[in-house]
C-alpha positions as a Markdown table, in Angstrom:
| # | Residue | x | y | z |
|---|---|---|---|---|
| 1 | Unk | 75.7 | 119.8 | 124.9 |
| 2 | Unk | 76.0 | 122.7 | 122.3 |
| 3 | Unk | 75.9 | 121.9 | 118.2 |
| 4 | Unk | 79.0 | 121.3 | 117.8 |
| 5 | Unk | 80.0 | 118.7 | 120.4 |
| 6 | Unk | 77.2 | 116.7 | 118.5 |
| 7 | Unk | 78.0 | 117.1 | 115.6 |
| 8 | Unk | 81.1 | 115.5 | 116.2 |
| 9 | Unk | 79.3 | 112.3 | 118.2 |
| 10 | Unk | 76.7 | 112.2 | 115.3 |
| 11 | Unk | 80.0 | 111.9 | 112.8 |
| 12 | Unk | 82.3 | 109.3 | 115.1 |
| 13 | Unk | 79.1 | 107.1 | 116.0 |
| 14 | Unk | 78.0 | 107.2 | 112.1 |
| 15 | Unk | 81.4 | 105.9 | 111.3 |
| 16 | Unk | 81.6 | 103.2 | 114.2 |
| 17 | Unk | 78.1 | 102.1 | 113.5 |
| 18 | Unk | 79.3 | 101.7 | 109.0 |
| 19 | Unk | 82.7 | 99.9 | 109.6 |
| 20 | Unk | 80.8 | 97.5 | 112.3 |
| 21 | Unk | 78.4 | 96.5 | 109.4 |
| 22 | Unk | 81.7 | 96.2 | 107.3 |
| 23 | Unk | 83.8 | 94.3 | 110.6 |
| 24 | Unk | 81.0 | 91.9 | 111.4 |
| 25 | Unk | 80.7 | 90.4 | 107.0 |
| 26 | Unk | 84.3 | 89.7 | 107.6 |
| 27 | Unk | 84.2 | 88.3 | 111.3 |
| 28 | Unk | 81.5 | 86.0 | 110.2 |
| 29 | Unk | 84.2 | 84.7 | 107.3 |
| 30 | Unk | 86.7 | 84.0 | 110.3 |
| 31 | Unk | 89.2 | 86.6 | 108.8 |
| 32 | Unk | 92.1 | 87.9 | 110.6 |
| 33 | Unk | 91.0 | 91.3 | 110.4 |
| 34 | Unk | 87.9 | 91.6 | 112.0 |
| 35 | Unk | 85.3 | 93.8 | 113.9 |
| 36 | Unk | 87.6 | 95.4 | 116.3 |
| 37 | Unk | 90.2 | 96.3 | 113.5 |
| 38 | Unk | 87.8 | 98.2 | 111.2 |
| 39 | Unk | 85.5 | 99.6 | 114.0 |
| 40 | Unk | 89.6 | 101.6 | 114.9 |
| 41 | Unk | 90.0 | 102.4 | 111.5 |
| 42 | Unk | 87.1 | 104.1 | 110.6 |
| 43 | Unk | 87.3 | 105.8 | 113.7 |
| 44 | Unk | 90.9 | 107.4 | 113.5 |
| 45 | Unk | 90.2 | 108.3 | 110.4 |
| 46 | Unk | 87.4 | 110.1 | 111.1 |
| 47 | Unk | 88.8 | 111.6 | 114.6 |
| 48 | Unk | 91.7 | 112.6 | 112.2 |
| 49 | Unk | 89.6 | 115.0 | 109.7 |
| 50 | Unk | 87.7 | 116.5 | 112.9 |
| 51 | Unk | 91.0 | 117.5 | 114.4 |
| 52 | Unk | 92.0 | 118.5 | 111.2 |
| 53 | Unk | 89.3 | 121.0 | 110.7 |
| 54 | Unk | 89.3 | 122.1 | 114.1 |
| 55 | Unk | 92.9 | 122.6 | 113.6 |
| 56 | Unk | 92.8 | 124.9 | 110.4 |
| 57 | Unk | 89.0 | 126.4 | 110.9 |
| 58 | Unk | 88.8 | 126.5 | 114.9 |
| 59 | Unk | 85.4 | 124.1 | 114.7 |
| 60 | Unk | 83.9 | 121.1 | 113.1 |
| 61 | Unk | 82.9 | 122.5 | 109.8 |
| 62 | Unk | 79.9 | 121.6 | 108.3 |
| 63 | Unk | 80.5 | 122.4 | 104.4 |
| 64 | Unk | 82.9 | 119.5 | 104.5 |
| 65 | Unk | 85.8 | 121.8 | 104.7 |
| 66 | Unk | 86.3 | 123.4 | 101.5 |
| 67 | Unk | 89.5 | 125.2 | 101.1 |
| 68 | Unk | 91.4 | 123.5 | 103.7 |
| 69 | Unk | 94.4 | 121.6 | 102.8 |
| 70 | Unk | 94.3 | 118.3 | 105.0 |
| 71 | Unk | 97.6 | 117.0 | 105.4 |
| 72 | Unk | 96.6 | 114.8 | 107.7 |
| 73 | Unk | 93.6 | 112.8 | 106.5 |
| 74 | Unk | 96.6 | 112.3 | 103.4 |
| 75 | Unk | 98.6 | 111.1 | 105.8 |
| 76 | Unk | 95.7 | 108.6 | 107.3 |
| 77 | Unk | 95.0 | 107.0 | 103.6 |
| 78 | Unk | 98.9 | 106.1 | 103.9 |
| 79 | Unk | 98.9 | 104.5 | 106.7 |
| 80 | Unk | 95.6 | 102.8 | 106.4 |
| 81 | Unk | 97.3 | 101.5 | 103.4 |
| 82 | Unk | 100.2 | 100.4 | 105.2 |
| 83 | Unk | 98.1 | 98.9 | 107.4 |
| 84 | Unk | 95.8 | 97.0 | 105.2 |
| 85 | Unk | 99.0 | 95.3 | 103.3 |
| 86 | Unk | 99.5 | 93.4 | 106.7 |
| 87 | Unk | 96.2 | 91.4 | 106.1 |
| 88 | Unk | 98.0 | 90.0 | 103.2 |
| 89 | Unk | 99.7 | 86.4 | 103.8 |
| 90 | Unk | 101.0 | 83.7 | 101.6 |
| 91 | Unk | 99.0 | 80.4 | 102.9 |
| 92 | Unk | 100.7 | 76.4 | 102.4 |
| 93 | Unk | 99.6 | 76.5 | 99.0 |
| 94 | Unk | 101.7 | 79.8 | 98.1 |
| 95 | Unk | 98.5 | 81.9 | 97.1 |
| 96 | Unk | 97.9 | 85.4 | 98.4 |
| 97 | Unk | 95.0 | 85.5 | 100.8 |
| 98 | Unk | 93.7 | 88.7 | 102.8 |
| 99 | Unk | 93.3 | 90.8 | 99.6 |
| 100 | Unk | 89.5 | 91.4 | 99.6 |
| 101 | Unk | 89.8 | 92.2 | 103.5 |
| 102 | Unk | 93.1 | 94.4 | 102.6 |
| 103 | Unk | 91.3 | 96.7 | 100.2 |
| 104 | Unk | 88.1 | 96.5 | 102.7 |
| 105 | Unk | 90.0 | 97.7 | 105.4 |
| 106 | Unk | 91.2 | 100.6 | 103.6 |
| 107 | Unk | 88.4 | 101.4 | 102.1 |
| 108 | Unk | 86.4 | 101.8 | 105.6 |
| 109 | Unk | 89.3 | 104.3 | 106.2 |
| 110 | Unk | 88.0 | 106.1 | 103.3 |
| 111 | Unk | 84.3 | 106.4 | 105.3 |
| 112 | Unk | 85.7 | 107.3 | 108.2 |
| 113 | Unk | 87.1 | 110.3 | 106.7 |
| 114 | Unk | 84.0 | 110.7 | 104.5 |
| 115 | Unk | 82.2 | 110.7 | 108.1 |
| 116 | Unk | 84.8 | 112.8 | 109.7 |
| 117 | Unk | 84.0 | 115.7 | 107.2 |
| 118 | Unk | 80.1 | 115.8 | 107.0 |
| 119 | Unk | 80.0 | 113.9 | 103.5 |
| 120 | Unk | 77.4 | 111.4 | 105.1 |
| 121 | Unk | 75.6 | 110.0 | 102.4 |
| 122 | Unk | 79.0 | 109.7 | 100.6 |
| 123 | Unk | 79.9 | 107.6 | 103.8 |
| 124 | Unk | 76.8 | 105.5 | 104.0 |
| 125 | Unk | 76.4 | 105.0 | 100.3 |
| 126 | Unk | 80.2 | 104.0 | 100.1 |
| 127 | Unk | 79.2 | 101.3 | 103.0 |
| 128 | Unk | 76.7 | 99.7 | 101.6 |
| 129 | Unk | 78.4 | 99.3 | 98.4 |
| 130 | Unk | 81.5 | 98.2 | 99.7 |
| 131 | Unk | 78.7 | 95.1 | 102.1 |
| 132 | Unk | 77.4 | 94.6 | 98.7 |
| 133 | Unk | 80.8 | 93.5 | 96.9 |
| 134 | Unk | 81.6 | 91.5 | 100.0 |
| 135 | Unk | 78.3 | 89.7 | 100.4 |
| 136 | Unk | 76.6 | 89.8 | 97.1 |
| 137 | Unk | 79.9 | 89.3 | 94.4 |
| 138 | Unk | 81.9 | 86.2 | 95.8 |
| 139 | Unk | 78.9 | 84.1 | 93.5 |
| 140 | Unk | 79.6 | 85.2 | 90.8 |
| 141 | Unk | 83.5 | 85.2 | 90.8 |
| 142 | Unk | 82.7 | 81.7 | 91.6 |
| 143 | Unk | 80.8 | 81.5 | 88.3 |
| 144 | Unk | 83.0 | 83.6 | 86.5 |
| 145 | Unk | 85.2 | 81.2 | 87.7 |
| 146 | Unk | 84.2 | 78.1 | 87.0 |
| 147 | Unk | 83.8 | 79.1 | 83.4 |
| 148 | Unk | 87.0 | 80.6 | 82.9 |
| 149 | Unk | 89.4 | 78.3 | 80.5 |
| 150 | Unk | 92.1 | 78.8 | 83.2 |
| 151 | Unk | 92.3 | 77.4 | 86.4 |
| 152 | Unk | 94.9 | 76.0 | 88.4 |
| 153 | Unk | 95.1 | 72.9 | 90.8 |
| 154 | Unk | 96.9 | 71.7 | 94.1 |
| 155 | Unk | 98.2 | 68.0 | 93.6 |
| 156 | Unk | 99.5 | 65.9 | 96.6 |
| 157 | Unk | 101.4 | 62.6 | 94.4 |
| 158 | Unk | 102.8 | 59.6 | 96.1 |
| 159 | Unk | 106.4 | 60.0 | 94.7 |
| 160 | Unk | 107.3 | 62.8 | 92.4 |
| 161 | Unk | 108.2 | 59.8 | 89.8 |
| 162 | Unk | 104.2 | 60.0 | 88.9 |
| 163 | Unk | 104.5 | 63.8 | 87.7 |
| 164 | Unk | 105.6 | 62.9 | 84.5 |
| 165 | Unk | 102.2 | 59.5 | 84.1 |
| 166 | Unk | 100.5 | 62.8 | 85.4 |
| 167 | Unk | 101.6 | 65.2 | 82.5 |
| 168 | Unk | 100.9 | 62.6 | 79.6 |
| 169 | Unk | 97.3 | 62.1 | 81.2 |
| 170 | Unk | 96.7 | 66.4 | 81.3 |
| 171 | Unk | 98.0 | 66.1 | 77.6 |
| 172 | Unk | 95.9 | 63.3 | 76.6 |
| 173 | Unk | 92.6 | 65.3 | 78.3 |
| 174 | Unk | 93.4 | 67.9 | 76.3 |
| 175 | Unk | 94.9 | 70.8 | 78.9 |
| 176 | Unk | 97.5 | 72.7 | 78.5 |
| 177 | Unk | 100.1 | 72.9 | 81.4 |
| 178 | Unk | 100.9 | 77.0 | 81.9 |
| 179 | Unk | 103.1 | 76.5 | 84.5 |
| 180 | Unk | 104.4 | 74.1 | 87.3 |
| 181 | Unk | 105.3 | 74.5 | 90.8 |
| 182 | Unk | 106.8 | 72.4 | 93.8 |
| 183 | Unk | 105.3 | 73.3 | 96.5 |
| 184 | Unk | 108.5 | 73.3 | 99.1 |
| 185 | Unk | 106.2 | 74.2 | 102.2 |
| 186 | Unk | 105.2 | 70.4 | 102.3 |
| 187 | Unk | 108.6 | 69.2 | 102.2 |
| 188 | Unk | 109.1 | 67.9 | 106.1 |
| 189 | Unk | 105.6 | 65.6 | 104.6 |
| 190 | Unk | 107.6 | 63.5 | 102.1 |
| 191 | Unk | 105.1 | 64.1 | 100.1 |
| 192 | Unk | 105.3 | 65.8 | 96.6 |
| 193 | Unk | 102.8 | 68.4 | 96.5 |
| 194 | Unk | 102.5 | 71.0 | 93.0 |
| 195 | Unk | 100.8 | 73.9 | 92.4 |
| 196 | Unk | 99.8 | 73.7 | 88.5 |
| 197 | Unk | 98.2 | 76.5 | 86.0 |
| 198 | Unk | 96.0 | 74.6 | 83.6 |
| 199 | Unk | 94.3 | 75.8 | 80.1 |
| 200 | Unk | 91.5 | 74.1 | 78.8 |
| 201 | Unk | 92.2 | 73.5 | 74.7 |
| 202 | Unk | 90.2 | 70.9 | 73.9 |
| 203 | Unk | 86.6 | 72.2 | 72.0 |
| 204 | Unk | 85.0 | 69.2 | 74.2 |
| 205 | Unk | 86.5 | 69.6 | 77.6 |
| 206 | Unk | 85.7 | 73.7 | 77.1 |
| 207 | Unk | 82.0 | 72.9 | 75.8 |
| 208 | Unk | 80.6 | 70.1 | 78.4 |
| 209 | Unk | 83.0 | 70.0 | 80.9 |
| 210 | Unk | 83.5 | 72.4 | 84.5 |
| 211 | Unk | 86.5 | 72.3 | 86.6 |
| 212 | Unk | 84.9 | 70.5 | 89.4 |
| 213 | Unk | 84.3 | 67.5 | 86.8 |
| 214 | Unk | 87.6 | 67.4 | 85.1 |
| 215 | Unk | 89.2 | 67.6 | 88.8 |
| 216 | Unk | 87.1 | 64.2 | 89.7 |
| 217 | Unk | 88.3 | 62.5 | 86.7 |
| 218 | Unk | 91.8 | 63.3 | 87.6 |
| 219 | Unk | 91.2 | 62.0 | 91.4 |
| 220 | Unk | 90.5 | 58.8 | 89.9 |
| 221 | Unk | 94.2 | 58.0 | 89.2 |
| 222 | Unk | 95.4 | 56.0 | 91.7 |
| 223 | Unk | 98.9 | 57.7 | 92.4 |
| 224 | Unk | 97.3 | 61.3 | 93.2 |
| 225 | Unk | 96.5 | 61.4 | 97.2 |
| 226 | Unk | 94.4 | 64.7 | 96.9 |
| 227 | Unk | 93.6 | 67.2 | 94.0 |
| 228 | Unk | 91.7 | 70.5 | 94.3 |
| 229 | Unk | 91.3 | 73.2 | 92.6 |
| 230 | Unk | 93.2 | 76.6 | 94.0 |
């Protein structure tokens, strides 16, 4: 096995082994894309820019290509971008889902061309940020969060008769309704579900009061089925 042949296993097998880290974080969270999916990505992206350069230099070049013009590994990003907006879906409750694993999944297309041209501490270093953001962060969106003036809710009511008792009540707490929604995907249910954007306004609420609190409060009425907080 000369240099060259690998070079180009030590680049593939770098890339495999980064997205696998990447794969498993997000296999272990039951997400549609998984292992398999990014493991692929990282490694067409990298098998892209080493045909590339062998394609414009005539061998795996090992100053990350400068002066090339790759075509190609352009052409990669756009597809992997393509790609990655199919992990995005609209669950019951009409929220986006599949974002964090949508920009994950493209940006393990990224290493694998970082890999693909030599750039290996750029492709390691781009990893373990990227395992950092997806292990280390969700906390303190939670937080953030949780502390935020703005939340919105999923309500299930009895009859949609009690929206209006449940208004007066939000009013009375001192929250602001944003914006209201009826939630059609429940229809078959005969239930009458809303999704509802809330501001906190009243000093008191904002001052001694989280989300998870004021959402127990409001599960104490007697017409709301289930309440949760989106």
């Amino acid at each position: 096995m000369n240099a060259q042949t690998g070079e180009i296993i030590l680049r593939i097998c770098l890339a495999v082994a980064l997205s696998a880290v990447i794969g498993c974080e997000r296999s272990l969270k039951l997400h549609s894309a998984g292992l398999r999916t990014f493991m692929i990505m990282a490694v067409a992206s990298c098998a892209t820019m080493l045909t590339e350069q062998m394609l414009q230099f005539g061998e795996i070049s090992t100053n990350g290509g400068q002066g090339g013009i790759y075509v190609l590994s352009a052409a990669v990003l756009v597809a992997g971008a393509s790609i990655s907006v199919h992990a995005l879906f609209r669950n019951a409750r009409n929220r986006i889902q599949g974002l964090t694993t949508s920009a994950a999944l493209w940006g393990c297309c990224i290493i694998g061309l970082a890999c693909g041209a030599g750039f290996y501490m750029i492709g390691v270093f781009a990893a373990a940020m990227l395992l950092l953001s997806l292990t280390m962060m969700p906390w303190m969106e939670d937080f953030l969060r949780e502390h935020s003036k703005r939340f919105e809710i999923h309500l299930e009511l009895e009859e949609s008769s009690y929206l209006r008792e449940f208004i007066t009540t939000l009013r009375r707490l001192g929250l602001k309704i944003d914006d209201i929604e009826l939630n059609r995907s429940y229809r078959e249910s005969k239930l009458s579900v809303y999704s509802i954007a809330l501001s906190i306004e009243s000093p008191e609420l904002k001052k001694y009061k989280s989300h998870r609190e004021i959402i127990e409060a409001l599960s104490s009425l007697k017409y709301v089925l289930h309440i949760e907080e989106m």
